[in-house]
N, C-alpha and C positions, 0 to 999 in steps of 0.2 A: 628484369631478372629472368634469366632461361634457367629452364627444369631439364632434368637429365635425360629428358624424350625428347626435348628438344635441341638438344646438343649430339646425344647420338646418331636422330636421324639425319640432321646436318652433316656428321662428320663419315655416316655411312654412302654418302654419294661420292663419298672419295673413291674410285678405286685402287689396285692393288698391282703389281706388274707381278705374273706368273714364269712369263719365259721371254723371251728376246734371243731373233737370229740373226744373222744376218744371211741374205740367200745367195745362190752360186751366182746368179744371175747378173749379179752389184759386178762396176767396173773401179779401178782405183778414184776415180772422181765422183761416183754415183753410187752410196749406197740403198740397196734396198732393202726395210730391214722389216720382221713381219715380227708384230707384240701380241703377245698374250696378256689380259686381264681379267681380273676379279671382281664384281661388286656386289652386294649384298642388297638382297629385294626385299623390303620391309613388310609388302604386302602379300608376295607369296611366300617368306618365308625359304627363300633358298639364293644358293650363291649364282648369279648371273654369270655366265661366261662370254668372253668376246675377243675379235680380234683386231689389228688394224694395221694398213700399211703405215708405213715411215721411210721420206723418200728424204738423204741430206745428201745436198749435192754440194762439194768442196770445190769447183769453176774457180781456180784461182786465188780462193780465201783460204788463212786455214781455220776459219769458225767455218763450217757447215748453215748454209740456208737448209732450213727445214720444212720440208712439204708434208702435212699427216693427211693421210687419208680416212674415209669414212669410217665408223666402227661395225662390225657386223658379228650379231648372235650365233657364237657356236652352237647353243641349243644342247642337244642330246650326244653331242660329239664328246668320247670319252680320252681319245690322242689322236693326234695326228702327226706325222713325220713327210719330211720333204727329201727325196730321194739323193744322193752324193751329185750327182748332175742338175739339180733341180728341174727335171721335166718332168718327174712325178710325185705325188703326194697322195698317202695311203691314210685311210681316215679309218678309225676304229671306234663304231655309234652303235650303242646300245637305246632304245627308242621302249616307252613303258606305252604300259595299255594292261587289257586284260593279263594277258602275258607278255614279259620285258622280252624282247627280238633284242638278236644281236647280229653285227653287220662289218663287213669287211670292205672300202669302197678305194676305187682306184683312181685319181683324178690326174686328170693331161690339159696342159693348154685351155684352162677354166672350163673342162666338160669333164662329168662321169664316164668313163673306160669300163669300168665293170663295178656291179655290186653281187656280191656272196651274202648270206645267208648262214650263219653259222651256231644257229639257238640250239640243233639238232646237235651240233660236234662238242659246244660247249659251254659253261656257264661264264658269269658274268668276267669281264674282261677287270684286268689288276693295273693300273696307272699314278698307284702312290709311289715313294722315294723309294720306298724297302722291295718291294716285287716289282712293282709297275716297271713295262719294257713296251717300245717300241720304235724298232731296228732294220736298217736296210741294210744288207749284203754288198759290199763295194761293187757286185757288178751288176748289182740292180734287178735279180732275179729272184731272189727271195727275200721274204721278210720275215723276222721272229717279234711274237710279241708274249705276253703271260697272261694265262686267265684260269679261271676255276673247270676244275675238270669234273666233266658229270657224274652224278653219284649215284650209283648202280644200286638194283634191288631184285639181285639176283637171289635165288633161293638156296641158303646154307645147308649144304648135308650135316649136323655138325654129332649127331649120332644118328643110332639105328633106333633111337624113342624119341628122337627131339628134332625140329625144322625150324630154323628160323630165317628172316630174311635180314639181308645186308641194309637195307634203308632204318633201321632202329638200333646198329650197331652206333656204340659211340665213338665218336672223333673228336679230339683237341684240337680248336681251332688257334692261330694266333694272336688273340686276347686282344687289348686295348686299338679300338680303330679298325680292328679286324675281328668282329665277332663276325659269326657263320662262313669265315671263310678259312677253309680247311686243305683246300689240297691247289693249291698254284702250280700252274702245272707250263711248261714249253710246248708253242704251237708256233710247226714253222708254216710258211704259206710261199709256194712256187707260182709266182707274178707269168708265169708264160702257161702255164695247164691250169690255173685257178688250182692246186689243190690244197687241202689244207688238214696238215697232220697234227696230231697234238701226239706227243713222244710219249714214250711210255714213261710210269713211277722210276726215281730215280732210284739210287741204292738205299737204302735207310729208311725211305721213304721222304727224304730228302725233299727240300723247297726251294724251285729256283727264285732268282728275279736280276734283275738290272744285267740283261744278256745284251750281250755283242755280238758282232760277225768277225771270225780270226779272219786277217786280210786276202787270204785267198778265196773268201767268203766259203769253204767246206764243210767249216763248222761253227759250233756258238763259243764264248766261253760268259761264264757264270758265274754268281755267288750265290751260292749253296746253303742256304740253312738248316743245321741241325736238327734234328725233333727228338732224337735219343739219347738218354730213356726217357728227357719229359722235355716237353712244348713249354718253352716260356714266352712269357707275350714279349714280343720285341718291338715295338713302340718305343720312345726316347730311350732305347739301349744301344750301347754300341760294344757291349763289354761279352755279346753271346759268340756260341761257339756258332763258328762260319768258315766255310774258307773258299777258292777260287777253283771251278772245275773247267774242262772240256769237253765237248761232246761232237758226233757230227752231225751232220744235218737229218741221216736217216735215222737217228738215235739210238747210234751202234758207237761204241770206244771210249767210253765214260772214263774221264782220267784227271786225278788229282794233280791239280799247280802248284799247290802251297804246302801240301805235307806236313812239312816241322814248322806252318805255326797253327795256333789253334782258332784263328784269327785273322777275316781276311774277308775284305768285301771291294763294292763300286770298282770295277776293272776298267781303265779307260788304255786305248792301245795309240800308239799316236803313228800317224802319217803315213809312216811307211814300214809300218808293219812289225818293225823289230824290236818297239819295248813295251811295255805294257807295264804300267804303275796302280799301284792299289793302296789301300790306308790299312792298318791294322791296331787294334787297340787291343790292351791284358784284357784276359777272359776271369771271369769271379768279381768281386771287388765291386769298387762302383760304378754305376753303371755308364756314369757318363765320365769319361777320363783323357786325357792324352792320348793323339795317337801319332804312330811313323808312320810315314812314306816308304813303301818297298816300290820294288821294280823286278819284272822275269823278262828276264834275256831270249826272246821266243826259239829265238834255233837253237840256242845250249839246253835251254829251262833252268837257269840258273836264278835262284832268289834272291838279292839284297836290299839291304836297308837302306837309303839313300839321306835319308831326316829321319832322327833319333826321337825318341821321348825324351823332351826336355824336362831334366826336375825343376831348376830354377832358370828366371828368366835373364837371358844372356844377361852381362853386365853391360857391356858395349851399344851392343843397339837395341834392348831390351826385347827380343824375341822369344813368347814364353810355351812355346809350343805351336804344333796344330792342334785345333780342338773343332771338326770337321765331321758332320752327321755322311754326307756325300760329298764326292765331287763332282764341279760341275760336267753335264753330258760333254762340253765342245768346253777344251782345257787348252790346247796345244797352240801355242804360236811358234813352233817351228820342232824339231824333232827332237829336240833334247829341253826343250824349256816349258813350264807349264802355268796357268794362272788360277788362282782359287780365294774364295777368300776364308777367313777363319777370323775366330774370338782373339780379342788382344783385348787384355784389361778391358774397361767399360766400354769396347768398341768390336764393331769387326770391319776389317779390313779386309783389303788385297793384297795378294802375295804373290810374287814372283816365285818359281822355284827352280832350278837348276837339274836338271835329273841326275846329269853324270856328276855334278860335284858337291851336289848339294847344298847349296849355295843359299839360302833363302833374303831376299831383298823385298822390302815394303813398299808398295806402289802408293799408296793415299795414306800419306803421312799427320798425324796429328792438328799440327796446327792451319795445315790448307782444308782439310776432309774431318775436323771435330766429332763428325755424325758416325752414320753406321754405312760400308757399301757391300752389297751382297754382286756376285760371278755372276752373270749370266749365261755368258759367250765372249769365248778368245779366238784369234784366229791371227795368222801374218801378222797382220797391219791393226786388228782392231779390236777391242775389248768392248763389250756392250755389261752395265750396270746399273743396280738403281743404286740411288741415295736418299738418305733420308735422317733425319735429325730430332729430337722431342719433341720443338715446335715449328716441324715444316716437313709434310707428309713427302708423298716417296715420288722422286725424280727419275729421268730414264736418261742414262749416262753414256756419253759415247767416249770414250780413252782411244786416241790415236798413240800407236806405239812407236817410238822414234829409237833404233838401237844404235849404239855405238861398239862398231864392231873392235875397236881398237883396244877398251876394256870390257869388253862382253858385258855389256849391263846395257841398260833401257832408262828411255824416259816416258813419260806415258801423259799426255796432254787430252785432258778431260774437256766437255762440252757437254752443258744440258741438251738432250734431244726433244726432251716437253716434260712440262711438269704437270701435273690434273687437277686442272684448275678448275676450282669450284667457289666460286665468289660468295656465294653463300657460307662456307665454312673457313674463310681467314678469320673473322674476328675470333672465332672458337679457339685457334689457338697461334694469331700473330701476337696478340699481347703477352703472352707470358715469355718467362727466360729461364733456362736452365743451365746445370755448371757439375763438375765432377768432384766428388768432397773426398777426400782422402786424408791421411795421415791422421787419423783420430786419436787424441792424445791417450794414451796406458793400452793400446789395441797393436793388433799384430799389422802388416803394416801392407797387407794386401785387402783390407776391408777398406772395400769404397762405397761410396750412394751417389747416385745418379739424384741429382736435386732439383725441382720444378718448381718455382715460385710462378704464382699467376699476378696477372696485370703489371708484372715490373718493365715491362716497356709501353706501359698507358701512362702517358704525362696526369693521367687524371687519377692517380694509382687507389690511393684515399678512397674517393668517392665510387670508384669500382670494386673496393673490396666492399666496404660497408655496403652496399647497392647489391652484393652478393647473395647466391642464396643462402650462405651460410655467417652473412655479416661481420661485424664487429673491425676492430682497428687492424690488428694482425690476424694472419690467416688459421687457423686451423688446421692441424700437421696429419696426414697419413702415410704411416713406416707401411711398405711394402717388402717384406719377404721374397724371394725367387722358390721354385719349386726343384724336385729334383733328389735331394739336396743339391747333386752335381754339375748343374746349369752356370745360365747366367746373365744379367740384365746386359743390353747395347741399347748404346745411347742412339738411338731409333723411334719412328713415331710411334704413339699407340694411342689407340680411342681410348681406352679407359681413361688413363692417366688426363689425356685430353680433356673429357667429361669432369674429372674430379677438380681441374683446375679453371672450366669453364662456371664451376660453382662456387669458387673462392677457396679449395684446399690448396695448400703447398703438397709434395708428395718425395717421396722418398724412399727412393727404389735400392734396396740394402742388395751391395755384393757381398755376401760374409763369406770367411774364409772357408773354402770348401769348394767354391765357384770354380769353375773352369775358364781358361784365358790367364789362368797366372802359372803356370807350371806344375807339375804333376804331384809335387808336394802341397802345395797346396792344396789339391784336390785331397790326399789322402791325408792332411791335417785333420778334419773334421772328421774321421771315419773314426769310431767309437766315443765320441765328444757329440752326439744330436741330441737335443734338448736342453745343453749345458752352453758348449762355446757359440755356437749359431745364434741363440737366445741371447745369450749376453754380449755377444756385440750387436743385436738389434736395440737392446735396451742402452747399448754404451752412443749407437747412433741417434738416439730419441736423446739422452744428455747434453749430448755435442751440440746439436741444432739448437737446443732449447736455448744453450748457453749463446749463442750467436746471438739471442734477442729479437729474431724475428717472425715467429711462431709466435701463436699464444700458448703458453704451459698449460694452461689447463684445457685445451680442447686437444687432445690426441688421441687418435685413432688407428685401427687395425684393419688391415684386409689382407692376402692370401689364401691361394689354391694349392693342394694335396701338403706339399711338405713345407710347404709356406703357412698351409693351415694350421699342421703342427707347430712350428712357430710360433703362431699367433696363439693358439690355445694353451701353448705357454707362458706367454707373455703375461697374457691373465689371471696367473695370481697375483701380480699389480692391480690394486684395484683402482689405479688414479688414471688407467683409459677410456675414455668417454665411450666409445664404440667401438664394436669388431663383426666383420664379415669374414667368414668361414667357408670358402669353396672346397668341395670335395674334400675335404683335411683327411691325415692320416691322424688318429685321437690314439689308437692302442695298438701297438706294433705286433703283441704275442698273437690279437686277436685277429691281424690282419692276413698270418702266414698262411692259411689254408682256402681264403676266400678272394685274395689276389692271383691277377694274371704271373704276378713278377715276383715271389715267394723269395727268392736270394737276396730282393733287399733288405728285407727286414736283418737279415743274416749280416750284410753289409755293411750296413751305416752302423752298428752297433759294432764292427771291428770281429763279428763270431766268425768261424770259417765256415765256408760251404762251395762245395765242387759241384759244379752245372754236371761235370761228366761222372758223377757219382753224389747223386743228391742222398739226402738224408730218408732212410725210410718209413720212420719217424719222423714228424715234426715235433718239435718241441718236446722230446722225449727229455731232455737234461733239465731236470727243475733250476741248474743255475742258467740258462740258458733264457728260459722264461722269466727271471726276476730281472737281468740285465735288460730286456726286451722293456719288461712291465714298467720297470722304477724312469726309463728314458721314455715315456709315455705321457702325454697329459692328461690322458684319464686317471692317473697316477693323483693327483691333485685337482679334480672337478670341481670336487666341492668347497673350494676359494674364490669359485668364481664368482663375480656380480657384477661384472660390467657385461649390460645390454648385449646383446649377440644376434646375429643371423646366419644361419650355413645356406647353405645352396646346394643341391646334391643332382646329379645325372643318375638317375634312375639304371641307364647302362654301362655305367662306368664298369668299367671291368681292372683298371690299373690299383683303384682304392673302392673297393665297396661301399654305398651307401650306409652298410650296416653300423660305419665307424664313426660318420655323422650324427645317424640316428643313436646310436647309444650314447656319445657324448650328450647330445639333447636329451633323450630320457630322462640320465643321470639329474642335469639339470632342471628340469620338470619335477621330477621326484624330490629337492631339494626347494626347490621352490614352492612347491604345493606345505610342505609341512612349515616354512618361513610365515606362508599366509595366514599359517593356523596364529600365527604370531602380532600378525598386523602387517610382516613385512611384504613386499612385493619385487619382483623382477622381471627383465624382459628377455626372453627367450622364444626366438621365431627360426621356422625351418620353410624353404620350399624346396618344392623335388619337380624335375625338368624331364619330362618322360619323354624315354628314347636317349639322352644325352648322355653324350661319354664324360671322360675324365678332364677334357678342357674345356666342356659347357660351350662349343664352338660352332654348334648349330646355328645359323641365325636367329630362330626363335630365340633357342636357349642365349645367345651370349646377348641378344638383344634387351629381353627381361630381364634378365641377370643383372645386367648393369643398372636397365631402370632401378631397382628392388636393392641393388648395393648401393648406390648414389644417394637415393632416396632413404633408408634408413642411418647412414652416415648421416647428412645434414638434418633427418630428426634428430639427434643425439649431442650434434654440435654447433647447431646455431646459437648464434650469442643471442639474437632479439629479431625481432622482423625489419626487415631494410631499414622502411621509413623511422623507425624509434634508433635506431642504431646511427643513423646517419644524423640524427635533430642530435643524439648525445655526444657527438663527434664534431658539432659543430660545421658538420659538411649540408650541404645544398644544393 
């Protein structure tokens, strides 16, 4: 029988693909292709980074022989970029000690060219999706990348009786994932003088990130975030005000792209210079939505739409949209065509797309590619992707492009390039099976579950549940929630679910309506319906299952994180669920509006209005405003609660306050302590993960997290201990 420490750390030696290129250097027979990975170090508590080559040479086959090369420690290396010619590669390393040094290094022909030194010019360097840049100039003389601009403490005149200084002035930073960092700032760097400018404050005070070089390399262009009049945290939003700039390189001619829309990000330019395509989604609303493809005409500046906001999903080839946080950096196989992939129903997929006609065709179609494949790089001839599936962790995919130019359309003939093989962690999750449950009877008819049954491909099925940690004939059921509301699960691998099915649950990962990957109505179905129609088709998907007969009914259980928590703390005045785990939940919506990064959603999912570009001065000034907030709340009814519970809280969450945890629990406390006065008893546990944000994604945090969810579930729903379970089963 394995325990959830020891399934985790098994399945933490998996790693993870972060990027995939291929380099200019590759000939039509020989690619060279350089990966990026991830892995999780249990012992020091942080993500391992590395790289490695990948040589597949096509000599007459068309399967690729594949040669991998050694893996080697990035270490402190925060980006690196390989220059359009591949003769150079610019490395951007931040290196801690007493004080963290930041560094600029220029590599040639596997030797350092030069190192910079740039702690003096600027603070720490920005390489997530939203800000993170780093950019060569096509003609290989400058680079742009984004980092934090140093924070002056100059002394304020600010009257003729008062002096204060700028280092205790306050600034809003951009909240979840981005606490302390407040001003991202452009710094270009001229490869032939070493110099390295960081450009002045934009207009607004404005925020770059994800910069490019326009093809004559002159200047950048960018996506701009808003800060006025308030800073929202833009973590999982795609709904803020943004839009597309220009600059030049000396930080002279600041000029808007996108004007008439309010909405406008990831700029990718392709080939030769003359289109440039961007995504846009509605601003207000919720936060995660539909978005179109535009395109500027670079010598007219002309804006169009090229892919619409879809409300419902084609009829014909069931296309329900893009649903697209970015696109990928390297998109373009040839000057009018682009590849990406995006949410489709419980999947995500590849997409072809068409610029001029818009055109959109599905590359990894359902029943070849069942799992999930995410873009990593397009180019001519080649697409690089992983894949991956519930029970078979993540693959690195090479898609040979074949066009027929006679219909203008493509075939695209895939090959595993390596999969991360870890002989240790197949039995964790080759025995089980999963499947896509839909069409639930009296239910709307876009609510799906991703279904995970354990041991149904162990001929020894029986005697591996009962052997389980959580025993008995049939398995014990965990409904999982998605967060958001506006997300959405893909049928993709994941350690938890893994973990929960390596101890004998089944698991059941609810798309309710509201999910994104079905059309934009759908998204906006659930908008003033959260704690009603979400809830009730989690409780209609616990029906449906139970009624299949393969679950045991009386062992069902809960877990979700922020709006999943909500959910779940719904769910609970049922009191026939054996157990619930509570991540970061949102418990009181009225009480959430003033101590959140993201203050419009609460505004949001309740269907209230609220304008980013004219917020309320007031919060909560309309008493009906606050009762609609209050009554769609689970603290609204705490005290029906008694099934056992645990939450889990990130101490620095900034998307949901800890405070909504902790008062839910209170409540419960306080109700439970006067029950004892009674004789009665209940189980009500909290832990708090110091330093952790709103996905508890730390290695420490996600690592204990799951011990301490795993482990509390199979308290609550073990039928008996192996050996009694398995003698009353008549198993052996």
């Amino acid at each position: 029988m394995s325990t959830p420490q020891v399934i985790f750390k098994t399945l933490a030696t998996i790693p993870t693909y972060t990027d995939a290129t291929i380099l200019p250097d590759s000939t039509d027979n020989t690619l060279n292709i350089q990966v990026s990975l991830s892995q999780r170090d249990l012992e020091r508590n942080v993500r391992r980074k590395f790289t490695r080559m990948i040589v597949a040479s096509f000599a007459d086959k068309s399967i690729p022989q594949v040669f991998t090369g050694y893996s080697v420690d990035t270490g402190d290396t925060i980006a690196r970029a390989i220059s359009p010619s591949g003769k150079s590669t610019v490395v951007l390393r931040s290196v801690s000690g007493e004080k963290k040094k930041h560094f600029i290094e220029i590599w040639s022909e596997g030797s350092i060219l030069h190192i910079l030194e740039t702690t003096a010019i600027h603070d720490d360097f920005y390489a997530d999706a939203t800000f993170g840049t780093l950019e060569w100039s096509r003609d290989e003389t400058k680079i742009v990348y984004v980092a934090e601009r140093k924070k002056t403490e100059d002394v304020l005149e600010v009257s003729e009786n008062w002096q204060g200084t700028d280092k205790y002035n306050y600034r809003p930073d951009w909240g979840e994932t981005f606490t302390g960092k407040y001003d991202p700032s452009l710094v270009i760097m001229n490869i032939n003088t070493f110099d390295v400018k960081v450009l002045d404050r934009l207009k607004d005070n404005m925020s770059p990130g994800q910069a490019i070089f326009s093809h004559d390399s002159k200047s950048v262009i960018f996506t701009g975030y808003h800060r006025n009049p308030q800073s929202f945290g833009i973590m999982y939003c795609q709904n803020r005000l943004t839009g597309l700039y220009q600059i030049n390189v000396d930080g002279t001619d600041l000029r808007h792209l996108t004007e008439e829309l309010k909405n406008a990000r990831s700029p990718r330019l392709n080939p030769d210079g003359t289109t440039m395509v961007f995504l846009s989604n509605t601003v207000n609303g919720p936060q995660g939505s539909c978005a179109k493809l535009c395109k500027i005409n670079v010598a007219s500046g002309n804006v169009s739409t090229f892919v619409d906001f879809v409300r419902k999903a084609d009829t014909t080839t069931g296309f329900p949209g893009l649903f697209v946080d970015q696109l990928p950096k390297q998109l373009w196989i040839s000057a009018t065509k682009i590849v990406t992939s995006s949410a489709w129903r419980l999947r995500r997929t590849l997409l072809l797309i068409d610029v001029m006609s818009g055109s959109v065709q599905e590359l990894t179609p359902p029943k070849a590619y069942p799992g999930s494949m995410t873009a990593l790089f397009a180019s001519t001839h080649w697409i690089l992707t992983t894949y991956s599936t519930p029970t078979s962790p993540w693959a690195l995919m090479l898609g040979q492009i074949d066009s027929n130019k006679q219909n203008d359309s493509i075939a695209v003939h895939f090959s595993v390039l390596e999969v991360n093989k870890v002989e240790e962690a197949k039995p964790f999750y080759m025995t089980h099976s999963w499947s896509i449950v839909g069409k639930i009877p009296g239910q709307l008819k876009n609510l799906e579950v991703l279904y995970l049954q354990p041991f149904r491909n162990d001929f020894k099925n029986t005697k591996a549940q009962a052997q389980s940690a959580v025993s008995g004939t049939k398995p014990p059921l965990v409904i999982i929630p998605h967060g958001g509301p506006h997300s959405g699960f893909a049928a993709e691998f994941s350690v938890l679910n893994t973990v929960l099915l390596g101890l004998g649950f089944a698991v059941a990962c609810v798309n309710f309506t509201g999910s994104v990957g079905y059309g934009q109505d759908n998204v906006e179905a659930l908008v003033g319906r959260v704690g009603e129609l979400d809830v009730n088709e989690c409780q209609a998907v616990r029906d449906f299952l139970i009624s299949q007969g393969e679950v045991d009914p009386e062992r069902i259980c809960l877990t979700g994180g922020s709006h999943a928590g909500f959910i779940v703390a719904h769910l609970l005045k049922d009191p026939s669920y054996k157990a619930a785990v509570m991540r970061n939940p949102v418990t009181d919506i009225p009480a959430a509006v003033s101590v959140t990064d993201n203050g419009q959603w609460s505004y949001a999912v309740n269907g209230l209005p609220f304008d980013m570009e004219s917020p309320p001065l007031a919060t909560l000034a309309d008493p009906e405003v606050f009762k609609k907030m209050r009554v769609s709340s689970p603290m609204h009814h705490v005290e029906k609660v008694a099934t056992p519970t645990l939450i889990l809280l990130g101490s620095g969450d900034r998307r949901v306050s800890p405070s909504q945890g902790i008062a839910w629990w209170q409540a419960r406390q306080n109700k439970i302590w006067k029950e004892q006065l009674h004789g009665n008893s209940a189980v009500n546990r909290m832990q708090v993960f110091d330093g952790a944000g709103h996905a508890l994604d730390s290695v420490e945090a996600e690592s204990n997290s799951t011990y301490s969810l795993a482990s509390f579930l199979v308290e609550f729903t073990r039928a008996d201990t192996p050996e009694k379970a398995a003698e009353a089963e008549g198993v052996v």
